[in-house]
Every structure is written in C-alpha cells, then in structure tokens.
C-alpha positions as CSV (number, residue, x, y, z in Angstrom):
1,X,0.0,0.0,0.0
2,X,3.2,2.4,0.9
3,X,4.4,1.8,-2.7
4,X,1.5,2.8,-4.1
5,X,0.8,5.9,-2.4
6,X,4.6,6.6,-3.6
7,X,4.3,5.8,-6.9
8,X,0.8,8.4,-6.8
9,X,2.9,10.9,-5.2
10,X,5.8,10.9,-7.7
11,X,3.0,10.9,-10.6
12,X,1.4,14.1,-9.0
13,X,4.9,15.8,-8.1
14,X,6.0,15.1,-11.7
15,X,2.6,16.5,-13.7
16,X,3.0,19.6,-11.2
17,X,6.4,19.9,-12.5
18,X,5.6,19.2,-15.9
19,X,2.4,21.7,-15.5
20,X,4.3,24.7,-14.8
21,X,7.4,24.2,-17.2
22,X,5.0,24.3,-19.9
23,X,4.5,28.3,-21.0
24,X,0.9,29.8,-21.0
25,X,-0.5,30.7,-24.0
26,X,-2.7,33.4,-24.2
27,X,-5.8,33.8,-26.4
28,X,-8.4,35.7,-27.7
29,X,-11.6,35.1,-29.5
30,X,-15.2,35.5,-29.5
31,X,-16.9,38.5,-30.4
32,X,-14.1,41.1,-29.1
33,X,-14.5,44.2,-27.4
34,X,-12.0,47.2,-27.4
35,X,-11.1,47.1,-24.0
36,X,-10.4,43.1,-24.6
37,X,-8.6,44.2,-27.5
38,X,-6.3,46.8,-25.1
39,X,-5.8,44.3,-22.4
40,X,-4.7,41.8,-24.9
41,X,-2.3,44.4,-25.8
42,X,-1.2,44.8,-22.8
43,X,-0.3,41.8,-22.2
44,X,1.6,40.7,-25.2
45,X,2.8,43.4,-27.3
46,X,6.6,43.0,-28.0
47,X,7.5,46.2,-27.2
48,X,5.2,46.7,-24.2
49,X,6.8,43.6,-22.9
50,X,9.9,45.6,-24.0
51,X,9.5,47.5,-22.2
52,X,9.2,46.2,-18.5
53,X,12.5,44.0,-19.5
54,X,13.7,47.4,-19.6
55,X,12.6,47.9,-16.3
56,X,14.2,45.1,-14.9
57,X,17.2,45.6,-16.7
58,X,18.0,48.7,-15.0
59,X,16.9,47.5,-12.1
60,X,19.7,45.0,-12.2
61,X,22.1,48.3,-13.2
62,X,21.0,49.8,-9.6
63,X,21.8,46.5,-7.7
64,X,25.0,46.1,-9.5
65,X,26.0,49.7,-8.4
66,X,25.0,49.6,-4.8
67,X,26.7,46.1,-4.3
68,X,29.9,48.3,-4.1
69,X,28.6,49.4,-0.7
70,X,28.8,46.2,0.6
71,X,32.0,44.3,1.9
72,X,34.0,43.1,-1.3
73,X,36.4,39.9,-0.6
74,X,39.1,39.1,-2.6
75,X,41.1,35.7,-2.2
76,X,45.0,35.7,-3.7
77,X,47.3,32.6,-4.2
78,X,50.9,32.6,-5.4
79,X,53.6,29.9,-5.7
80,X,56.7,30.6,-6.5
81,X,59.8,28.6,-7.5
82,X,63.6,30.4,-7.0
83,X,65.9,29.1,-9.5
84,X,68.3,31.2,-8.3
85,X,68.5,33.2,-5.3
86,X,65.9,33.3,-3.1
87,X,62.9,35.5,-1.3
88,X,63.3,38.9,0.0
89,X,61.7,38.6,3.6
90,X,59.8,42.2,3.3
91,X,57.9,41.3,-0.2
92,X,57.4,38.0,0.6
93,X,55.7,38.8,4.2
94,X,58.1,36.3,5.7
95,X,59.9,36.5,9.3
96,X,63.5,36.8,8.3
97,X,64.4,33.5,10.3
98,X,62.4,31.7,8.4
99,X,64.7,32.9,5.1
100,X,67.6,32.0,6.6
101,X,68.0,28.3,5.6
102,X,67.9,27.7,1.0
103,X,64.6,28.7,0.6
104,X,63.6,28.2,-3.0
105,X,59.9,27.1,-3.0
106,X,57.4,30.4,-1.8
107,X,53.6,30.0,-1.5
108,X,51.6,32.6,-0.1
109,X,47.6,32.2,0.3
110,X,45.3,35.0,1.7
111,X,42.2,36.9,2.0
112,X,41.5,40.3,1.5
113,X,38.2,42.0,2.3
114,X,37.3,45.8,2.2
115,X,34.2,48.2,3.2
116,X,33.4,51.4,1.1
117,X,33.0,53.8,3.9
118,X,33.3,56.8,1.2
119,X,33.0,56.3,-2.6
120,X,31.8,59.1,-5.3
121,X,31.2,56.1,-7.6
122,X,28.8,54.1,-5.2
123,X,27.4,57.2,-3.9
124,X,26.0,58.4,-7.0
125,X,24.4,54.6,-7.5
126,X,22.8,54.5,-4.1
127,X,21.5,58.4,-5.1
128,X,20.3,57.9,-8.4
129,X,18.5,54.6,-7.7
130,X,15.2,56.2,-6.9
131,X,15.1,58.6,-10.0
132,X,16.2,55.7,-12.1
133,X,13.7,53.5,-11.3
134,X,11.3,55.8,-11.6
135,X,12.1,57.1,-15.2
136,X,11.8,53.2,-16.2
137,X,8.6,53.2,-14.6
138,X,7.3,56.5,-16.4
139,X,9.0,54.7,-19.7
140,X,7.3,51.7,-19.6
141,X,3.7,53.9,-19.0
142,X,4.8,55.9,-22.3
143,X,5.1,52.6,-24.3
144,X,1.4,51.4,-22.5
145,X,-0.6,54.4,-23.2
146,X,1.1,54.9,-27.2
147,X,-0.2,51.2,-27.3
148,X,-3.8,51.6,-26.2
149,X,-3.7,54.7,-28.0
150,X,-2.4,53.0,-31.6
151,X,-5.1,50.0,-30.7
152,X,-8.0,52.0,-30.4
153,X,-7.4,53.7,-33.5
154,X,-6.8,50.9,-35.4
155,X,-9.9,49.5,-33.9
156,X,-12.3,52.0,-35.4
157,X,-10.7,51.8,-38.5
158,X,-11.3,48.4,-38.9
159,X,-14.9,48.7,-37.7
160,X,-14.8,51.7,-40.1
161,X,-13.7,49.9,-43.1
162,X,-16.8,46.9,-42.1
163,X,-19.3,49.4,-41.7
164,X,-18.1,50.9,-45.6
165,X,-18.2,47.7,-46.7
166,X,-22.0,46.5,-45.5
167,X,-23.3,49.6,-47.2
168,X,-21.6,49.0,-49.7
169,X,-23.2,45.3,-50.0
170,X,-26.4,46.9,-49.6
171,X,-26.1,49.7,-52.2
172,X,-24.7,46.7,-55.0
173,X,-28.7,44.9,-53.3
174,X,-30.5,48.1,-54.3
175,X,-28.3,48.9,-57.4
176,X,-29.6,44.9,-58.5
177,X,-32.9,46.1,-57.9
178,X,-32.8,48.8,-59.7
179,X,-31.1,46.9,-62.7
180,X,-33.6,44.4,-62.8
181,X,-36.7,47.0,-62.9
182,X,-35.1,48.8,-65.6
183,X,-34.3,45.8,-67.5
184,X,-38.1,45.1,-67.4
185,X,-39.3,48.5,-68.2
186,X,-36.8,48.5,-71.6
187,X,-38.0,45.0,-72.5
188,X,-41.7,46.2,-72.0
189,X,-40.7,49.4,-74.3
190,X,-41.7,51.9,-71.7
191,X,-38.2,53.3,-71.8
192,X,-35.0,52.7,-73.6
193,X,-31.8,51.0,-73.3
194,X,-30.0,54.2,-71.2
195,X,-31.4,53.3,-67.9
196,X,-30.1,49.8,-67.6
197,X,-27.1,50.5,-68.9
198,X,-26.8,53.6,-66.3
199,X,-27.9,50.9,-63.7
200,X,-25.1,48.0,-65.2
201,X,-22.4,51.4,-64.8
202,X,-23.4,52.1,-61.4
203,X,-23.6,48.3,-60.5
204,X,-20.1,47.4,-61.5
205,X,-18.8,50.5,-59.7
206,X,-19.9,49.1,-56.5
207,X,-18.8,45.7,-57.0
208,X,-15.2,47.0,-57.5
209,X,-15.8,49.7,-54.6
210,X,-16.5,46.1,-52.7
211,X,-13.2,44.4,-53.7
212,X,-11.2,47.4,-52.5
213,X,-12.8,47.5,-49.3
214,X,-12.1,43.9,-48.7
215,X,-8.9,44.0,-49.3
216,X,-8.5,47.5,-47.3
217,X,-10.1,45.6,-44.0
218,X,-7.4,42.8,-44.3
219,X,-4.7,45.2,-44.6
220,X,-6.1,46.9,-40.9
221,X,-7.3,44.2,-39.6
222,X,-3.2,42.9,-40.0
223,X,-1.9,46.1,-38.2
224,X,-4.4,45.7,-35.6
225,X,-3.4,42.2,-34.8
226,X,0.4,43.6,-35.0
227,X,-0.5,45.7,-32.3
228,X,-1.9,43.6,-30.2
229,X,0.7,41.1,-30.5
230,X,-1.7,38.4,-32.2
231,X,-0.4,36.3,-34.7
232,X,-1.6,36.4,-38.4
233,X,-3.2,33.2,-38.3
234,X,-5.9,34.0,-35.7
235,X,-8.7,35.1,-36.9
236,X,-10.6,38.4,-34.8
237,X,-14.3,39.3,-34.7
238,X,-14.6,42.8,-33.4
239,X,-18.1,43.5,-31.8
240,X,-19.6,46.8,-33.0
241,X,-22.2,48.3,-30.8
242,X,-23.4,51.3,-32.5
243,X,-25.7,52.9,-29.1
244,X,-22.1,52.5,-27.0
245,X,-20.3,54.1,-29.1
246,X,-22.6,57.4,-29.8
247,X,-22.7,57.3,-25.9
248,X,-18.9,57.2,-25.6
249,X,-17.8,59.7,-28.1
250,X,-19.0,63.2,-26.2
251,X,-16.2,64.5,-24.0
252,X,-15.9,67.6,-21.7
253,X,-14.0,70.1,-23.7
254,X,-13.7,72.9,-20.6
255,X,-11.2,70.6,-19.1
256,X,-8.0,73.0,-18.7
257,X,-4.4,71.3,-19.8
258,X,-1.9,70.1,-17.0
259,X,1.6,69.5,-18.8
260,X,2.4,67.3,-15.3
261,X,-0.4,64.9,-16.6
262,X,1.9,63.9,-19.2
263,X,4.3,61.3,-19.0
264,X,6.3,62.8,-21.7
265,X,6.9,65.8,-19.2
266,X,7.4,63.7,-16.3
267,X,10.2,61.4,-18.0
268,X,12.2,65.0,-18.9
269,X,11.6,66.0,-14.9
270,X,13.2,62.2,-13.9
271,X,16.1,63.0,-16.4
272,X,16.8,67.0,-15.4
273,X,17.0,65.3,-11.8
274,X,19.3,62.4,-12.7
275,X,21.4,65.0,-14.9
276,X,21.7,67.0,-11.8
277,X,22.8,64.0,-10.0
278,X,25.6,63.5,-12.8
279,X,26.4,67.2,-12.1
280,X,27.2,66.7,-8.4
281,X,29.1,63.7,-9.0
282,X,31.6,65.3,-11.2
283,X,31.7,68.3,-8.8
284,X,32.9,66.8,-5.8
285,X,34.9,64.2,-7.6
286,X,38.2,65.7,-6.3
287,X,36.9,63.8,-2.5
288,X,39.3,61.0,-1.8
289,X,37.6,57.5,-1.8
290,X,37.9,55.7,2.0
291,X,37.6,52.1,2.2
292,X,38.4,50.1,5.5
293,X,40.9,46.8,4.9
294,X,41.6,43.8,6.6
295,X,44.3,41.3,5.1
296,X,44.9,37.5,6.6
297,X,47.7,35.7,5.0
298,X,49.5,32.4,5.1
299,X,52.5,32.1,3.9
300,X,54.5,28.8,3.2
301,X,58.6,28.7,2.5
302,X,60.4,25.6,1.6
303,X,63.7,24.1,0.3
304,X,61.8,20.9,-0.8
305,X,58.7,21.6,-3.1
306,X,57.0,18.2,-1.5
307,X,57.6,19.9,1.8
308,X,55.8,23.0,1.1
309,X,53.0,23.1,3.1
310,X,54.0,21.4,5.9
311,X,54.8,24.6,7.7
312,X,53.0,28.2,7.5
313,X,53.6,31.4,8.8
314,X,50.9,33.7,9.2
315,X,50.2,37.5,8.8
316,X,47.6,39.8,8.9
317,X,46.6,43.5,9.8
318,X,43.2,46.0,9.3
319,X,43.7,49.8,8.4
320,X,42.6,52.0,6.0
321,X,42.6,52.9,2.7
322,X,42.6,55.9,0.9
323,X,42.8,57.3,-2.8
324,X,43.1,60.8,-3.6
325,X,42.7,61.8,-7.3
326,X,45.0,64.7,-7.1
327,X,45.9,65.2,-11.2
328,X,43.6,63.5,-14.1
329,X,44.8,66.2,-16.8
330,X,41.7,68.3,-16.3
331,X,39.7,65.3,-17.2
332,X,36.9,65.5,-14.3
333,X,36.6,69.4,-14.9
334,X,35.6,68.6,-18.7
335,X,33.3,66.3,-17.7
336,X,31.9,69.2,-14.8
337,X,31.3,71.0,-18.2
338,X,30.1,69.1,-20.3
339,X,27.4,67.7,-17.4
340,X,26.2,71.4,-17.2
341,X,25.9,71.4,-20.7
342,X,23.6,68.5,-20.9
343,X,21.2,69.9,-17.9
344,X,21.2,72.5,-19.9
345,X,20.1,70.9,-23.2
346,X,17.3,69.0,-20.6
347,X,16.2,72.7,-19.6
348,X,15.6,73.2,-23.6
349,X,14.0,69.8,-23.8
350,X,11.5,70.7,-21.0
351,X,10.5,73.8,-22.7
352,X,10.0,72.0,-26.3
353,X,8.0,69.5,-24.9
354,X,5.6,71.9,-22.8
355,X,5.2,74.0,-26.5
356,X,4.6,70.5,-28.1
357,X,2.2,69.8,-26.0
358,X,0.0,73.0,-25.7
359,X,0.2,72.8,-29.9
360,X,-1.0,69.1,-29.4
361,X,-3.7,70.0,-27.2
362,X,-5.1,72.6,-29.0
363,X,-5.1,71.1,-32.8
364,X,-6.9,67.5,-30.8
365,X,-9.1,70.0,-29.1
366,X,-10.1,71.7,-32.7
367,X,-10.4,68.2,-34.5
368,X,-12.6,66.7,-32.2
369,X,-15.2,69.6,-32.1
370,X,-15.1,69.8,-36.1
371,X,-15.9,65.8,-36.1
372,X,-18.1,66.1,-33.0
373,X,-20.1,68.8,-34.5
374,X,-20.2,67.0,-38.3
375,X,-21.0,64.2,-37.1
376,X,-23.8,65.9,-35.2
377,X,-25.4,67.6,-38.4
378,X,-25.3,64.0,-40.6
379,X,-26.8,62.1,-38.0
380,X,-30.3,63.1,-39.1
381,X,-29.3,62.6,-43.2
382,X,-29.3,58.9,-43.1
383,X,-33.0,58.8,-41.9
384,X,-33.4,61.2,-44.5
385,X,-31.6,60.0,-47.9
386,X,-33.2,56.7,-46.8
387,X,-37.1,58.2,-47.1
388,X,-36.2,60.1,-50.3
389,X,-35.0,56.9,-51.9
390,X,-37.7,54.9,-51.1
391,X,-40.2,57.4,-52.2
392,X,-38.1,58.1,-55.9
393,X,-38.1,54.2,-56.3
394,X,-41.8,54.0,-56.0
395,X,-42.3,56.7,-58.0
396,X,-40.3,55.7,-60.5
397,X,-41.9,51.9,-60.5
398,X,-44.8,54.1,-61.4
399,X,-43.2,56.3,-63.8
400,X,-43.4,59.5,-62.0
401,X,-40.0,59.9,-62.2
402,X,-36.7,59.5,-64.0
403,X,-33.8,56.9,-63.8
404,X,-31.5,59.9,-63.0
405,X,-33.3,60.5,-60.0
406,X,-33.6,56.7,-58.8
407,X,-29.6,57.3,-59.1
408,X,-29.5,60.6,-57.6
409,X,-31.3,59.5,-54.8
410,X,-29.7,56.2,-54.4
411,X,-26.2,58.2,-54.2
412,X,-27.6,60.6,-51.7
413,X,-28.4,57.9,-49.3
414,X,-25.0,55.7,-50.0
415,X,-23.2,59.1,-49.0
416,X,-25.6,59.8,-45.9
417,X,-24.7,56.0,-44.2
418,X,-20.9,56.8,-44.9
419,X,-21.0,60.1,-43.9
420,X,-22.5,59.5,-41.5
421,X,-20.3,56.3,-40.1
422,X,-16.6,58.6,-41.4
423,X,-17.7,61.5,-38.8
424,X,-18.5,58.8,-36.0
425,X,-15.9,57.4,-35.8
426,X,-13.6,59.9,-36.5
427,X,-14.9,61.5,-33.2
428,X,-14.2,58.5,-31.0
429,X,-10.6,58.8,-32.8
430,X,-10.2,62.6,-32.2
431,X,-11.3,61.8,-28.8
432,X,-8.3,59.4,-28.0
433,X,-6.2,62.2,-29.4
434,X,-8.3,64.5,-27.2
435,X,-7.7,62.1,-24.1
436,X,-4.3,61.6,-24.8
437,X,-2.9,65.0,-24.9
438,X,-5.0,65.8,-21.4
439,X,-2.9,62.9,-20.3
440,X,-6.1,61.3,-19.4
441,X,-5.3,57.6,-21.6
442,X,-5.0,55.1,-18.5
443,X,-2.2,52.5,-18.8
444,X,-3.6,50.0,-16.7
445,X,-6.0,46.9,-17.8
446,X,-9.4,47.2,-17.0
C-alpha cells in the first residue's frame, strides 16, 4: 500500500512539475471588445513587454551599483619557485628566520576584504536609484498608453472599413434592384436602353468599390493584430455596438491642460533630476575615496617543493585605505562642463515639450469639435436619404420619375450612411487624441 501511495505521489509531483514548465499561452476570441482588445495588448505586445524588460534591466544596473557598498572579498594565491636566489623577507611577508635556511619554493595564500566607507562612484548609484527607477517606470507607461492609444485607432478603423463595406453590399442589393426593374421597363418598351445601362455602370462600380474594401479591411485588420501582438493566423471578430459608441464619443472640452499629466513631461523631470545628480558627482569628484581593509595571509617557504606546506607562517593586519585623485589632466573638470551642458540641453528639452504639448492640445481639441459637430449635423441625413429613396423608387416603378433621380437618390443615401459612419468614428478617434494629450489615456488593464 506504501508503494502505491509513492508511486501516486511521484505521478502528481512530476505532472506539477511538468504543469508549470509548460508556457501559457494566451488567447483571444469570440466577439471582441475594445477594451479586450487593449488588455490583450497589454499583455503581449513585443514592445510593451519591452518595455518592462527594460525595467528590470536597469533595475539590475541599480543593484549592481549599490553592491559596491557592501563588503568586497578578494582571495589571492601565489607559488613561486627560486631558480636562483631566493625570497626577499619584506615582499614575501616572511619572518626573516624563516629565510635563513635555501629557501627556494614560496607560497603565499590570503584573504583580503574591504568596506566602502566613502566612494563618489557608489554614492551616485545609491542616489540615483530612486530617480532611475522611476524614469523606467514613467518609460514603460509611455510605451502602455502609445499602445492603447495605436489600438484603439486601429480598432475604429477596422470597424470603419466593415461598416463601408456592409453599405456597400447593400447599395450593389438596391443597385440589382434597380437593374432588374429597368431591364423590365426597356424590355416592355416603356423606356430605352439608357437606364439599364446607367444601372449596369453604377452596378459594376460598386462591385469593385467592394473588392477594394475587402482587401482595405485585411490590410487593418493585420496592423491591428500587430498591435496587439496576435499572430496572423488568428482570426478576430470585433463587436460593434453602435448605441455605446454614440454614448462614448461626447467629451468635456472645458477641461484646462496640466503639462504634469503627461508622461512625456514627467520622463524630462526624472532626467533633469538624474542629470543633476551626474552634475554633483563630477563636482565633488576631487573627495578621496575611504575604504576600511583587513588582510589574513599564510605564507609557506620551503627548500623541498613536497615539503611546502608542511609549515605556515601567518600574517595579517586591518587599516585603511585611501585614494586621492590629485591630477587627471583636467579630465573631471571637462566632464563638470560638459554635465552642465547636458542639464542645460534638458532645460531646452522641458520647454520644447511643454510647447509641443499646448500645440498638441489645441489642434486635438479643434479636430474633435469639427468631427463632434459633423458628425452631429449627418446624424439626421441617413434617416433622410433613406425616405427620399424609397419614395423616388416607388415613384419611378410608377413612372413619375426618371432613372437619374432613382440614381441621384440612391447616391444621396449611400453618402448619408458613410457620412455619417466617417464622422462617428472619427470623433471616437479625435477623442483618443483629445484624451491623450490631457494625459487622461489610462495604462492600466481594465
């Protein structure tokens, strides 16, 4: 009974094992959402992912540079073999007695360890760590909120380029229609061959308007998947929900601009401080460095090589150690210079980007009330185009009215659904330029 409760054990411990070896794979599919779409993102965008390497990357930089302030130890061996002459009892740390008989086989082992106690070097590590991590931090929301920018974007235009194409499918239904009825009324003789013809021109424009807007929607539907980090081979259904949308794409345009919302701003203020930092390093790097010691050696002399280590003699002592960088041919002063140089060229940076993005604000503030208010005015035209066409068919059934007006019509109401579809979601687009320059775009998966 033991054995077999072993043997189940080992099966368990081993499919465990086995379970979490194997990577997760993530998927997406269904009927997706933009915010599934974003968090899919999110998750496994190259350069989001990128990104956070990035962040742990230099996180390993600021553990590499504080590990000076903690106690290095060095071991040393030497063996040496005197073909002629023999040891000098100061270098070789040896009491002179012990020199006295043909000693021509020397081995000293030891241990060194020291403590920074001052170090410009390690100083500016343990200083900079904070402003470093935090500029990684800011970096790595820059790439996130770019991304769910980008994705959105691409979204709507794919949604776009599905909504063109089902009224296009249902223009090349009515432009049938129309074909057939005016097919019949030339074979009856009420009219003649022009309005069929017309029809058959207006017919094959569609179908090839169709063709082109196929192939547009694979073309975004492949940087969308790019974005996301999908691979070409999965297929995506994007949900459209028209009421959501309309809800979603007013905005409060009073909202005043706060250039600290931006990450853009924030990175420059992480890398003026760090700069700063780099200035007082070279400043005061004419302080000596101070390091305590402590040395523990054995040392081992012999005529006979075989008899080497028979015997030791050790030595040790603790003190201090100091450097003092007293002439570098003006090298730390140039570097002084050229520090203040790059603060200043930060300053410059800091004042660009605040311009940049008041210019931004203002142009994504214009574009989304232009599309906001078009898109307001053609909301009504589809309803419209749509009873005006259906009236001019009828009449023309009855022949009340021409061809040319069936086509009129029919090109009225093909433009009103575009329109109308071009300003919507150009609004929800404007708005995520809107959003993003108020530094409103959240990185974060909801």
């Amino acid at each position: 009974m033991k054995r077999v409760y072993l043997l189940l054990f080992s099966i368990i411990a081993v499919s465990g094992v086995f379970a979490q070896t194997q990577p997760r794979t993530d998927t997406i599919s269904g009927n997706v959402s933009l915010q599934q779409c974003i968090n899919y993102a999110l998750r496994n965008q190259p350069l989001a992912k990128q990104a956070t390497l990035d962040e742990n990357i230099n996180e390993r930089d600021i553990r590499i540079g504080l590990a000076g302030w903690l106690p290095q130890a060095t071991g040393t061996g030497q063996l040496q073999h005197y073909y002629e002459g023999g040891p000098n009892a100061n270098s070789a740390n040896v009491p002179g007695s012990v020199l006295q008989n043909n000693i021509s086989n020397l081995s000293i082992l030891g241990v060194q360890v020291s403590q920074a106690l001052y170090n410009n070097d390690v100083l500016l590590a343990s200083r900079a760590a904070r402003y470093s991590r935090q500029y990684y931090r800011q970096n790595t929301e820059s790439v996130r909120i770019n991304l769910v920018s980008d994705v959105s974007k691409a979204f709507y235009d794919v949604l776009l380029s599905q909504r063109q194409l089902n009224i296009t499918n249902e223009d090349i239904v009515r432009l049938q229609r129309s074909l057939k009825d005016a097919r019949n009324r030339y074979d009856a003789g009420v009219s003649d061959k022009i309005d069929y013809k017309q029809a058959t021109i207006a017919l094959n424009n569609s179908m090839a308007t169709r063709k082109q807007l196929t192939e547009s929607i694979k073309s975004r539907e492949a940087y969308l998947k790019q974005l996301m980090g999908v691979s070409s081979g999965n297929q995506l259904s994007l949900q459209y929900d028209s009421t959501r949308f309309e809800s979603e794409a007013a905005v409060d345009t009073n909202q005043t601009l706060d250039v600290t919302k931006r990450v853009e701003y924030r990175m420059l203020q992480s890398q003026k401080t760090l700069q700063n930092l780099n200035v007082s390093y070279y400043k005061w790097g004419f302080l000596p460095s101070l390091s305590a010691i402590g040395t523990y050696n054995l040392v081992y002399a012999s005529s006979s090589l075989s008899n080497l280590y028979n015997n030791s003699f050790p030595n040790g002592y603790v003190g201090l150690s100091m450097s003092i960088p007293l002439f570098q041919g003006t090298r730390r002063i140039q570097n002084l210079r050229k520090a203040r140089l790059q603060e200043e060229r930060v300053d410059l940076d800091i004042i660009n980007t605040q311009n940049s993005i008041n210019t931004e604000y203002v142009q994504a503030l214009a574009n989304y009330k232009t599309n906001y208010t078009a898109w307001q005015l053609v909301k009504e035209n589809v309803d419209l185009a749509r009873d005006v066409y259906n009236v001019v068919s009828l009449q023309y059934r009855e022949g009340i009215k021409t061809y040319l007006d069936v086509i009129v019509s029919q090109t009225d109401l093909r433009t009103a659904q575009l329109n109308y579809y071009n300003a919507l979601f150009q609004v929800l687009s404007s708005k995520i330029d809107l959003e993003r320059s108020l530094g409103k775009i959240s990185a974060q998966q909801n």
